[in-house]
Every structure is written in C-alpha cells, then in structure tokens.
N, C-alpha and C positions, 0 to 999 in steps of 0.2 A: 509055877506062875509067879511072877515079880507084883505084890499087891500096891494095892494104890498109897498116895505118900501120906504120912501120921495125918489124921485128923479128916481128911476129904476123901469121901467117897463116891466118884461125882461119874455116874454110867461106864464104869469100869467095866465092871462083868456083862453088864448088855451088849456094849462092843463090841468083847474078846472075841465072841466068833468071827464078827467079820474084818477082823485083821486078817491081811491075805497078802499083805507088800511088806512088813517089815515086824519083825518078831524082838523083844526085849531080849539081852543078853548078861543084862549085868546094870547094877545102879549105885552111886557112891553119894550118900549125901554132903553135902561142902559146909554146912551149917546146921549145927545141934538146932532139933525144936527145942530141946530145954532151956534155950537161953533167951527164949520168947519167941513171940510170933515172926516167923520165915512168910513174907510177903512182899517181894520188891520186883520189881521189874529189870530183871536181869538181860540186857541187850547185848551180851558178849558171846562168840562162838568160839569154841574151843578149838583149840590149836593141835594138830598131827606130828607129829616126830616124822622126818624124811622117808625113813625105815617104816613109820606105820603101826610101832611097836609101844608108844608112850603118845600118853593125852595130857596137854595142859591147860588149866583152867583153875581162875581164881575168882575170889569169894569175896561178898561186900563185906565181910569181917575182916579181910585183910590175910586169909587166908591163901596161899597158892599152893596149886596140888601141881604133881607129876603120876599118873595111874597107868598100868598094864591093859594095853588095850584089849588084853585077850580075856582076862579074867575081871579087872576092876581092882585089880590089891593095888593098894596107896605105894608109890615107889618110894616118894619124898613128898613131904609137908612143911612150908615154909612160911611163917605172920610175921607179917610187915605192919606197921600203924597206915597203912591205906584202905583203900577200898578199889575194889577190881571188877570194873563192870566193862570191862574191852576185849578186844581180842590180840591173843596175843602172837607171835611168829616166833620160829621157830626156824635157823638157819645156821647154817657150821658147827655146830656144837653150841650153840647159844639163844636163847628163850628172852627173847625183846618184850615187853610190856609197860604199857603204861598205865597209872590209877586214873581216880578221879580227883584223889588230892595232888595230884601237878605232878609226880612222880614218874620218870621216865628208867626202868629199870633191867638190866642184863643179868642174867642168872644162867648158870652155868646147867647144863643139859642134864647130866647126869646124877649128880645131888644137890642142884639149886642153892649152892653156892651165888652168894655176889660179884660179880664181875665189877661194875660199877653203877652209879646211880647221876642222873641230870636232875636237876628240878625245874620243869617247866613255867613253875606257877600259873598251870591252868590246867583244868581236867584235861586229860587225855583220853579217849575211849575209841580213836580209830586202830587200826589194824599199823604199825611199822613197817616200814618198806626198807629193805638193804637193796641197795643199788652199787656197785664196785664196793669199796669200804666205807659208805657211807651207812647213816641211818635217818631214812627221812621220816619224823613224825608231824602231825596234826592235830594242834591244841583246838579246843572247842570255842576256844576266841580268835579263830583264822590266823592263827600263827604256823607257819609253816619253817618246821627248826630242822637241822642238818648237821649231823654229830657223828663221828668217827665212831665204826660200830666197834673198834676193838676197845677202846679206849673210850667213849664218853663224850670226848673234846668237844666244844662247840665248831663250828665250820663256819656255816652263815645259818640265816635266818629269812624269811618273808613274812610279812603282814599286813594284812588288810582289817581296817575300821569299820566296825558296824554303824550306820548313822543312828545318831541318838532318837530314840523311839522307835527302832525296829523292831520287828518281836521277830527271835532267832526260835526258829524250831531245832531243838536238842539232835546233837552229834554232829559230827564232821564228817567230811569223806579223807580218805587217803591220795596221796599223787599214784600217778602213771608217768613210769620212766622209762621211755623210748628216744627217741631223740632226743630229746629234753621233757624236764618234767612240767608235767600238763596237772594241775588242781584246780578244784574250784572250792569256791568261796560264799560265805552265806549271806555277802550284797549283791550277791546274783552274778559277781564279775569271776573271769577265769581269769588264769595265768600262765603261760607257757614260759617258763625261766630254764637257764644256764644250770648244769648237775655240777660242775664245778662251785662257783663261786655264788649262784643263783641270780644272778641277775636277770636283768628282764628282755626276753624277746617279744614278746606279744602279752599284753593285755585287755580282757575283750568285755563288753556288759554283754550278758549272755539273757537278763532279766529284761523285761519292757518296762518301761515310765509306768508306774501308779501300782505294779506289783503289789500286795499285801506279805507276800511270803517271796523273798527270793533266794531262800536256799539253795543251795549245790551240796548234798550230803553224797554222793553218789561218786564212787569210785570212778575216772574217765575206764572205757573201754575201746578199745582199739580194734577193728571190722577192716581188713580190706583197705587200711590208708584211711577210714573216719573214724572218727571218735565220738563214741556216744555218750551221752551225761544226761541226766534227769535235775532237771530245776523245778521244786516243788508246786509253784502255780502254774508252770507252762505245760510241762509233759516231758514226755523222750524226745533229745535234741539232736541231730545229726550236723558233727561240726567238719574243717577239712582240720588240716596240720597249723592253718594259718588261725582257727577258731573262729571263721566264718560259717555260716549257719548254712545248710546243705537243705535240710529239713525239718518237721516239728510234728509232735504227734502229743495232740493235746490232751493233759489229762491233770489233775488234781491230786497234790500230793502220795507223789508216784517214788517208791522206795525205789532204793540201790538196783542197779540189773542184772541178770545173768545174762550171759549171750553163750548160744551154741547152736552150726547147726543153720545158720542164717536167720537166727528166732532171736529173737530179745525176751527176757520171762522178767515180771516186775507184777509188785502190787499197786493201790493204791484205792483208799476206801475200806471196800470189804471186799474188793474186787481184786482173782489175780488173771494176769492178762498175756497170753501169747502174739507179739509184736511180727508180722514178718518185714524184715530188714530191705529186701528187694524193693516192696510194694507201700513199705512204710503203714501198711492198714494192721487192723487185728487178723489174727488165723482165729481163734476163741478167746473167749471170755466165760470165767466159772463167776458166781455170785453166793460168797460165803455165809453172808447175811451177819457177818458182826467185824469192826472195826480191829485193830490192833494188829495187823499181817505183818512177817517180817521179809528180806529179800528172801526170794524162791532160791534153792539149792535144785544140783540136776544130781538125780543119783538113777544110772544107766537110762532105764524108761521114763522114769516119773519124776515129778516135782514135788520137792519137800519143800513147805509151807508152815513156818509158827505161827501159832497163832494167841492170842493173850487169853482168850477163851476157852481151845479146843483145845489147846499145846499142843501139836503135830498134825499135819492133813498131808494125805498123799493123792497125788493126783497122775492122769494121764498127762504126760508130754505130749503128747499128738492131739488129743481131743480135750483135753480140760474137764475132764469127767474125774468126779471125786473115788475115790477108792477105796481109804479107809484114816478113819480120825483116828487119836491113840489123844485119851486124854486121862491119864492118871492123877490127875487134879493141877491146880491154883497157876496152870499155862503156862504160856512159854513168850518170850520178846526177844529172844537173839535168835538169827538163824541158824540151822545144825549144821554142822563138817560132818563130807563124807571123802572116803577115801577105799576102796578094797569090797566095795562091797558092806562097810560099816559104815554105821551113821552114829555121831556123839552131838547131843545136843542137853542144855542149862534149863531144867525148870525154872516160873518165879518160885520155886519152895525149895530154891537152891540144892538142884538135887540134878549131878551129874546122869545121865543115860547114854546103853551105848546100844545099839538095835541090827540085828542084821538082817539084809532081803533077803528071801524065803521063796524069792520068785526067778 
C-alpha cells in the first residue's frame, strides 16, 4: 500500500476499500518537504512519451523530470531558474515546455539536453502545439507566437489586448490546427488565422456586450465540421468553420472539454456535466459539492475528475454515478493523462502518481 503524502492523513485508509476503478502503482515526489511547506496549486498534466514508456513533468522549483512509466525510477532530472506549472508535449524526440517565468523551452527526449530556448515574456502554461515544423504557443497575455520547432526561430505572432479593467481569469487555451488555426482569447474574441504567416481570416466576439468574464481558456474541438469552445460566462458554444454561432448551452464558468462519443464531458461549479452533442441538452449531471474541478479525462468507461479537494474522482461515463475518490491528501488542479490503461496525474504536494484500472 502507497501511504498518504508526509504530514496529511486525510481518509486514506477509510477509502482504500472502496477503490474499485483505479489502483496506485508507483509515486515520485517532485519537491523535498524539507525545503518547506509543498502547497501550490499545481494546474499542469503530465506529458506521455509516443511509445508510453517515459513521463514528463515539471516542478514549481524549477525542477523537470523524465520517469519510467513502468516503475517510477527518475530517468533524468533537469533545474532550470523557472517554475513549471504547464503541460508539456512531447513530439519527435523532443519535450516542448513552457514556464511561468516567460520561458518557452525544447529539451531533448532522452537526457534532457537543451535544444533551445525562446523567451516569451509571459507565463506560458498551455500545452504547445507542432503543426508541420512549426510550434504554436499561448502566452497567458493572448499572445499567440509561432516558432520553428527545430530551431526556436520566431515565425510570426498574434495578439490581442485585454481592455483595461478586465479581470482575466488565470490560464490560456491552446490553438486548433486544421484548416487554419482557430484560438480564442480572453476578451471573448476568436480568431481563425493563416498557419503560414498567421494572418487573419476571421475574427469573431464570441462574448455578449456587458459580459463580466469573457474568457476562452478552452482548447477549440472539432465535431463533425463544428467546433466547440466554452467562454467562461456563456457556457458550450457551438460554432461552424466561419465562427458563427450554431448553438449555446448555458452555464457558468465551464472548464476545458472532452468530447467523445457524441458527449461533450466538462465541469463547472462543483458540477461535472455530460453534454449530448446531437440534442445540445444534458445526458447527466453529478453534484460534487465543492468547488475547484479540473477538465474531465476519458480513461475507457469512466471519467477522471481533479479535484482541489478530493484529488482524484472516478466516475461512470454513461450515468454520472461517482465510484470512487483516491485522496492521499493536499488535492490535485491539473487534470491526469491517460494512456494504456495508466493514469499519471500532479498532486498540490507536488507529488507525481501513476495508477492503473483494475477493471
């Protein structure tokens, strides 16, 4: 049995029995408690190696790891003067990440080697996207930059101005590159631009007049020729290619989506909610009873849910019926990566887990 993390013992062992969907396999801490209190809010998912074989994931000390995803032994350990609360990709041999201090940085797959480094000067903490050899990232001040993934190079750039007095709710989304790349932006406006040179084909307000919150943190997804996005005050938005509005499905600060299946999965609240796509209404709705959910993961049957609370809920995909919490203390803010039947997900007590279904 993998005991609870130093210092919190918080219904560990009253649980254990009823875990029944996903079993501990291995735990790596990212941060000494001896170097003081491990309490942050850790919002980054950890990253899979193509192969399935190696996990990366870095540390608000500035630490990044590379670990054996079979066992948990450290492959390579790499401090940088940053801090790493993002998710990072992994593509060709090469491990893309950004900090929070503006650092946009390439590290070599197999002993985390530097490739190169950008300076953004602006936290980064979406997820990179390679597109042909490009690398499109999303600074946390609607800067949308485009850099030669081999090389670093700048390419171009987008940007959009927050108006003075908005209050920006924390993080960015990543672009969608299909046609062209589709982003949104945290004054509620999208943007459909050119992956060459970036310029603009469509620019749309996706927010209504008198909004308080017009975020777009929400990666677009693509359904069947629509594209769906969540704007924080409005709900799930259903748009066509051209970023006209299809549909709207109202709801209050409604995190990033999953889609699979014809189902949209998201939270918002304490609330997380099965969307069906066809009908635009709810299939269910679970009621967690505390605040802090991160985007739902699909891992075969069930929904994995973070939560700042409970750190892990497992849930029915079909009926929204809870299954079993896993809280080894001080919760969780990034959603977990699955892949193989494994799940790796980032406690706040900075403490890597890797779990596997048992069902």
């Amino acid at each position: 049995m993998i005991p609870p993390e130093r210092g919190v013992v918080p219904e560990y062992q009253a649980r254990l029995e009823q875990h029944n969907v996903l079993t501990v396999l291995w735990r790596v801490p990212l941060m000494s408690p001896d170097a003081g209190p491990v309490d942050f809010h850790h919002h980054g998912t950890p990253a899979i190696s193509e192969d399935g074989r190696r996990v990366y994931v870095g540390a608000h000390n500035g630490a990044f790891y590379c670990v054996d995803s079979s066992c948990g032994k450290v492959l390579w350990r790499k401090v940088f003067e940053e801090q790493f609360d993002g998710e990072p990709l992994v593509h060709d041999g090469i491990v893309y990440v950004g900090s929070s201090r503006g650092q946009i940085l390439a590290l070599r797959e197999t002993d985390g080697s530097l490739i190169w480094k950008y300076q953004a000067r602006a936290s980064v903490e979406s997820r990179p996207v390679v597109a042909r050899d490009q690398l499109l990232v999303m600074t946390d001040t609607n800067a949308l930059i485009c850099l030669d993934a081999q090389t670093g190079q700048w390419r171009w750039s987008y940007k959009r101005e927050v108006p003075p007095g908005r209050f920006q709710i924390k993080g960015a989304c990543s672009p969608l590159v299909d046609d062209a790349v589709y982003v949104g932006f945290s004054d509620g406006y999208m943007a459909k631009l050119n992956l060459e040179d970036g310029s603009v084909q469509v620019v749309r307000r996706i927010a209504e007049k008198g909004d308080r919150f017009t975020d777009m943190d929400s990666t677009p997804v693509l359904v069947d020729g629509m594209l769906l996005v969540t704007l924080f005050s409005r709900g799930v938005i259903a748009l066509n290619r051209s970023l006209e509005e299809r549909w709207v499905h109202s709801a209050d600060g409604v995190s990033p989506l999953t889609v699979a299946g014809g189902m949209a999965y998201y939270c918002y609240g304490s609330k997380v909610e099965a969307l069906h796509l066809g009908s635009a209404k709810p299939q269910w709705r679970f009621e967690s009873g505390e605040q802090g959910l991160s985007r739902p993961v699909i891992a075969r049957d069930w929904l994995l849910v973070s939560s700042v609370e409970q750190s892990l809920l497992v849930l029915d995909r079909t009926t929204g019926k809870l299954l079993q919490i896993f809280n080894p203390g001080k919760g969780a803010s990034g959603a977990p990566a699955y892949l193989r039947d494994r799940v790796y997900w980032v406690s706040n007590g900075q403490v890597l887990y890797a779990m596997g279904l048992v069902r």
